[in-house]
C-alpha positions as CSV (number, residue, x, y, z in Angstrom):
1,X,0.0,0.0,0.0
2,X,1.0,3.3,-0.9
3,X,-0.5,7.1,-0.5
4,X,-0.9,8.9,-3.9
5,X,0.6,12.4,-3.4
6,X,-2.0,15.5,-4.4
7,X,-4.9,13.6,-3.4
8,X,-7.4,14.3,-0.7
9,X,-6.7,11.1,0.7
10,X,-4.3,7.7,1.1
11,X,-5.8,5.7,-1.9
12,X,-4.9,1.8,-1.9
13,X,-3.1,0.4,-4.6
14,X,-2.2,-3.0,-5.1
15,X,1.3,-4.1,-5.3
16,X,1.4,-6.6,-8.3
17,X,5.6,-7.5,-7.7
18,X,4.8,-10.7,-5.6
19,X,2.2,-11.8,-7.8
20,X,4.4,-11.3,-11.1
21,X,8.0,-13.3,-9.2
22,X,5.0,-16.1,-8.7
23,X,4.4,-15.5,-12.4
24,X,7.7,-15.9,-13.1
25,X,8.7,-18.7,-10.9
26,X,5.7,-20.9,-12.5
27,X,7.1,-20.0,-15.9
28,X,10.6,-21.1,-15.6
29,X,9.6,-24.2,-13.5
30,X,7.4,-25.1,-16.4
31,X,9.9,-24.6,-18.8
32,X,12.5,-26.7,-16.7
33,X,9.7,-29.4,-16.9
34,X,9.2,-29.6,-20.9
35,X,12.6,-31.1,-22.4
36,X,12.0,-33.8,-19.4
37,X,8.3,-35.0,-20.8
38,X,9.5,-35.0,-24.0
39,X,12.9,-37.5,-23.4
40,X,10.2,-39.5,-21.1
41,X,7.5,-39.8,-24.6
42,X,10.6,-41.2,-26.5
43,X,11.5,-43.7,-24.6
44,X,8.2,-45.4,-25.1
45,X,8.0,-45.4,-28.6
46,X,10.7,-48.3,-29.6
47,X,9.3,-51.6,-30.9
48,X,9.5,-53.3,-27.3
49,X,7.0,-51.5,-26.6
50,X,5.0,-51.4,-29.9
51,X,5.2,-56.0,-29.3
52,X,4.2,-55.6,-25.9
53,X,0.6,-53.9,-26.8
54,X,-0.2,-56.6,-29.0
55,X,-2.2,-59.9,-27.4
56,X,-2.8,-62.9,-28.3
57,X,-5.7,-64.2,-30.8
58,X,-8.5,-66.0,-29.3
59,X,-9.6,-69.4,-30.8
60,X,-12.0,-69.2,-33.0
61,X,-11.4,-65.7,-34.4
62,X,-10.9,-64.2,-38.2
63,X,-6.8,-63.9,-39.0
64,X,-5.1,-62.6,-41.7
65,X,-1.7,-63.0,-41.9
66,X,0.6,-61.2,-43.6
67,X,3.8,-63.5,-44.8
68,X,7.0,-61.4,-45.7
69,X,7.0,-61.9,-49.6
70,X,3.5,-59.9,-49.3
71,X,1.1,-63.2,-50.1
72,X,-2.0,-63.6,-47.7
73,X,-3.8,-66.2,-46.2
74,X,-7.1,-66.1,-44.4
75,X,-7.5,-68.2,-41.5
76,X,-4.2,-70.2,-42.4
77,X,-5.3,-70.3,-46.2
78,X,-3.8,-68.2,-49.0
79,X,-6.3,-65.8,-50.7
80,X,-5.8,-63.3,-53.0
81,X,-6.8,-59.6,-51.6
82,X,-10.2,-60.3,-53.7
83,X,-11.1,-63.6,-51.8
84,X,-10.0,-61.9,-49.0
85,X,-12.7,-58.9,-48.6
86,X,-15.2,-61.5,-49.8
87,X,-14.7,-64.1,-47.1
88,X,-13.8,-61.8,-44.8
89,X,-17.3,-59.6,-45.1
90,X,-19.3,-63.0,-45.7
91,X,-18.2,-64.4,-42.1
92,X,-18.6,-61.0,-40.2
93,X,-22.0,-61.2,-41.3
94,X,-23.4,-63.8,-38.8
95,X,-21.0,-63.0,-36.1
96,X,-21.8,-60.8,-32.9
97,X,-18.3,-59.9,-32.3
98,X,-17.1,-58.5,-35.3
99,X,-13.4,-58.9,-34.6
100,X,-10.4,-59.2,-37.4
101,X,-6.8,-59.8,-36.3
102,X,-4.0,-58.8,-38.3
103,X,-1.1,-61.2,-37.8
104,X,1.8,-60.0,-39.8
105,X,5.6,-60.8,-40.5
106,X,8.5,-58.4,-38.8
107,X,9.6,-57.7,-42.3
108,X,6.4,-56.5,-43.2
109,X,6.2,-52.8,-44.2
110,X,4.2,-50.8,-42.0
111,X,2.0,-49.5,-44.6
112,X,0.8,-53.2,-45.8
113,X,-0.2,-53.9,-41.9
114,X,-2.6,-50.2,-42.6
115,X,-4.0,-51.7,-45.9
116,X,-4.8,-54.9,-44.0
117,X,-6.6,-53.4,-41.4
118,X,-8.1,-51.2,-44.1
119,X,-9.4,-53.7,-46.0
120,X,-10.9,-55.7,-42.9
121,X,-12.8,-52.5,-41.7
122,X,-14.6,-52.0,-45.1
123,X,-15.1,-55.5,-45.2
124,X,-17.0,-54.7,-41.4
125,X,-15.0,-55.4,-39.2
126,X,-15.8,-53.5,-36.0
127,X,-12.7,-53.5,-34.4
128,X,-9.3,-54.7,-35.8
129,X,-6.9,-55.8,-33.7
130,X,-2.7,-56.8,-33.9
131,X,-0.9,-60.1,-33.5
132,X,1.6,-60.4,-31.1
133,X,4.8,-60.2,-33.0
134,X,6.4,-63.3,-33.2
135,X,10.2,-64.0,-34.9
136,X,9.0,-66.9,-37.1
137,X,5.9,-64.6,-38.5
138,X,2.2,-66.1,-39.1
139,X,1.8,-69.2,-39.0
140,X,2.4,-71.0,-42.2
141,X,-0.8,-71.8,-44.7
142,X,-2.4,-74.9,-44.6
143,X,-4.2,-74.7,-47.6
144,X,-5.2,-72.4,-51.0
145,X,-8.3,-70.6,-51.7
146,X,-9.9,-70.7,-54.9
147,X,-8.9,-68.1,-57.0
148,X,-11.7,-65.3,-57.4
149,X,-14.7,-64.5,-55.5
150,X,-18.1,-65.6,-56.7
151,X,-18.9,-63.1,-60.1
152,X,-21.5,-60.5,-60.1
153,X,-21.6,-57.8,-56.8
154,X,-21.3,-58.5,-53.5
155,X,-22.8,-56.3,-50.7
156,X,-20.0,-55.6,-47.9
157,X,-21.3,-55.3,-44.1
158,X,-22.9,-51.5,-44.0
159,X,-21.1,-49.1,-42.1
160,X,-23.8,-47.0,-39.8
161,X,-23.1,-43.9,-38.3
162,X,-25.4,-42.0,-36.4
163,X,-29.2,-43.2,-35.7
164,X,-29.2,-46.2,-38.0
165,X,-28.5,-49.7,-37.2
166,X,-26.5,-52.3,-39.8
167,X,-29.2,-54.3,-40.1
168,X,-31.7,-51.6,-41.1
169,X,-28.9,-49.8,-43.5
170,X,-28.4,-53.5,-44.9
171,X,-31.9,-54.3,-45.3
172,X,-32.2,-50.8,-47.4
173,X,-30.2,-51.4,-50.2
174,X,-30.8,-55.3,-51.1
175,X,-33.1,-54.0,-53.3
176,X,-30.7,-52.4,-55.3
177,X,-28.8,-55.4,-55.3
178,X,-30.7,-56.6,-59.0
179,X,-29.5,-53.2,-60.5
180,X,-26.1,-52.8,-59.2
181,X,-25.3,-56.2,-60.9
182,X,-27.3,-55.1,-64.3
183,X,-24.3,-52.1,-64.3
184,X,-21.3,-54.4,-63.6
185,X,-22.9,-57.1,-65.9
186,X,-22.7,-53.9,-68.7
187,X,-19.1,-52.9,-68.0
188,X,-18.2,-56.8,-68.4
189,X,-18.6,-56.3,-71.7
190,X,-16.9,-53.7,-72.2
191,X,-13.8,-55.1,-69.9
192,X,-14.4,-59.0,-68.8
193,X,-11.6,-58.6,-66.2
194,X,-13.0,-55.7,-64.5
195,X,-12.7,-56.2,-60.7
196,X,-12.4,-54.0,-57.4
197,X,-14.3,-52.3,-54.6
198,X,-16.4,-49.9,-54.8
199,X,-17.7,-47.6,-51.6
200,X,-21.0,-45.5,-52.0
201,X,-22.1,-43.2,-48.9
202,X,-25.6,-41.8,-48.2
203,X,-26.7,-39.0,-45.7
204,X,-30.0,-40.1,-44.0
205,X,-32.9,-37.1,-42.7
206,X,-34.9,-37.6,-39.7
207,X,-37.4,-38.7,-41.9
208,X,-35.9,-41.5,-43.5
209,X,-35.0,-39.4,-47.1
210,X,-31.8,-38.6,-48.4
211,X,-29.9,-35.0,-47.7
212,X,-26.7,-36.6,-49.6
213,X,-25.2,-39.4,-51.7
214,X,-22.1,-39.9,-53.5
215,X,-19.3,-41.7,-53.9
216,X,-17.2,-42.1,-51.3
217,X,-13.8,-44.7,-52.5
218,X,-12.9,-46.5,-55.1
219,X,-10.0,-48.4,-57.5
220,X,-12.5,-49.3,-60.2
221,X,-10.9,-47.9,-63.3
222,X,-14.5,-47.4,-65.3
223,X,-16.6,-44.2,-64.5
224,X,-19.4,-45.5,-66.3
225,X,-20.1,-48.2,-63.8
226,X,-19.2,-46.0,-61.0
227,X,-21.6,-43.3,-62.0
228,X,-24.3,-46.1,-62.7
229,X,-24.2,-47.7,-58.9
230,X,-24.4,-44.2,-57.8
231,X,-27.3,-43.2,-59.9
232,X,-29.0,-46.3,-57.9
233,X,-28.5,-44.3,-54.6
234,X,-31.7,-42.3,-54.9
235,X,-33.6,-44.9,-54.7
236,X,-33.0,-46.2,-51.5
237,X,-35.6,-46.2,-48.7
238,X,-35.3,-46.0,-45.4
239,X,-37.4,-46.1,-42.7
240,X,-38.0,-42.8,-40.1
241,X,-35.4,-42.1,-37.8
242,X,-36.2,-39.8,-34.8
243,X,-36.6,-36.2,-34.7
244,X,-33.6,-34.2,-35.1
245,X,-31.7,-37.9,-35.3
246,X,-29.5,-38.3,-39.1
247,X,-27.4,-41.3,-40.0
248,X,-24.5,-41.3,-42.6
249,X,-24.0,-45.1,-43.9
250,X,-21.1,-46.5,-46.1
251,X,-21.6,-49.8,-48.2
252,X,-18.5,-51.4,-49.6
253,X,-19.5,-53.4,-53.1
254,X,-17.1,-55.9,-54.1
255,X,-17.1,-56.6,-58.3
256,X,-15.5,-59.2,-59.3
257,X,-16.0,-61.1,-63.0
258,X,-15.5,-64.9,-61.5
């Protein structure tokens, strides 16, 4: 406190030098304290501890391994990526626990593992989990896979987001199902080895129409047939949601000419 000279009286003023050395001494403690989090964060990031957040598969469970000279096998049988997505999203249908597990090789690039676990969420997967990392790799396979999928489209498990359910969002577009293979069926004549995936995505309304719908992925080298499955989109029906509630849903097609 302090008396302010001129005045009719001794005003208070506060003295602000304690609070600012506080200030200060927060500021360089906290700056003393920086470089040491950041040396602690580093020290966890080296593969020992990248293996030791990995578990063990539970029996009866989907794996794909990943071998180091980049083949595939499903389950302990080699597939091709196409017979992959297809098995994989035709036994996730039935299951409750839609779990994949990713078991790949320590030569393995990390970007292959990503494509894996890629590939097993389009396919619906609802969680995908890692391997632990073993010196030997996967397993070896047991057995092959036929070569291709089935020909024509296949629906992938529906990915809901929002106030929809899978079932409802899968239940939806079957009845497209007859269409989408009349558009693949007309770009196998113009290509009979036309294959891939295809991902179309749909913004649902409270009541039950469509505020969006496009394209959302794809490696299908033929914009003809894309643009024909998403000319389909308009079509769909849903039932209403609930006031104020909107869904967005993806479905992953596979093509593939058999």
């Amino acid at each position: 406190m302090g008396a302010k000279l001129g005045g009719k009286g001794a005003l208070s003023e506060i003295n602000l030098t304690p609070l600012i050395d506080i200030i200060l001494v927060v500021l360089i403690i906290m700056m003393v304290n920086v470089p040491i989090q950041i040396e602690e964060m580093g020290v966890k990031l080296p593969g020992a501890e990248i293996k030791t957040s990995r578990f063990d598969i539970p029996p009866e469970q989907l794996v794909i391994a990943v071998y180091a000279d980049g083949t595939l096998a499903l389950n302990r049988r080699l597939v091709t990526e196409e017979v992959l997505f297809y098995e994989v999203t035709r036994r996730l249908r039935p299951m409750i626990k839609k779990n994949v597990f990713i078991d790949g090789h320590g030569d393995v690039s990390y970007g292959q593992i990503v494509d894996m676990m890629d590939l097993a969420r389009e396919a619906g997967a609802s969680k995908v989990g890692l391997a632990r990392m073993k010196e030997e790799g996967p397993k070896p396979p047991t057995s092959v896979a036929p070569g291709s999928a089935p020909r024509g489209v296949t629906l992938g498990n529906p990915h809901p987001v929002g106030w929809m359910t899978g079932k409802k969002a899968d239940r939806a577009f079957q009845p497209l199902m007859p269409s989408a293979n009349q558009c693949y069926t007309a770009a196998l004549a113009r290509n009979p080895t036309l294959s891939g995936r295809v991902t179309l995505m749909v913004d649902v309304a409270p009541d039950g129409s469509l505020m969006d719908h496009k394209l959302s992925s794809t490696n299908v080298e033929d914009e003809e047939l894309v643009q024909c499955l998403v000319d389909l989109l308009p079509t769909l029906r849903y039932d209403p949601l609930a006031p104020d509630k909107t869904a967005r849903v993806l479905y992953p097609l596979l093509l593939s000419p058999g």
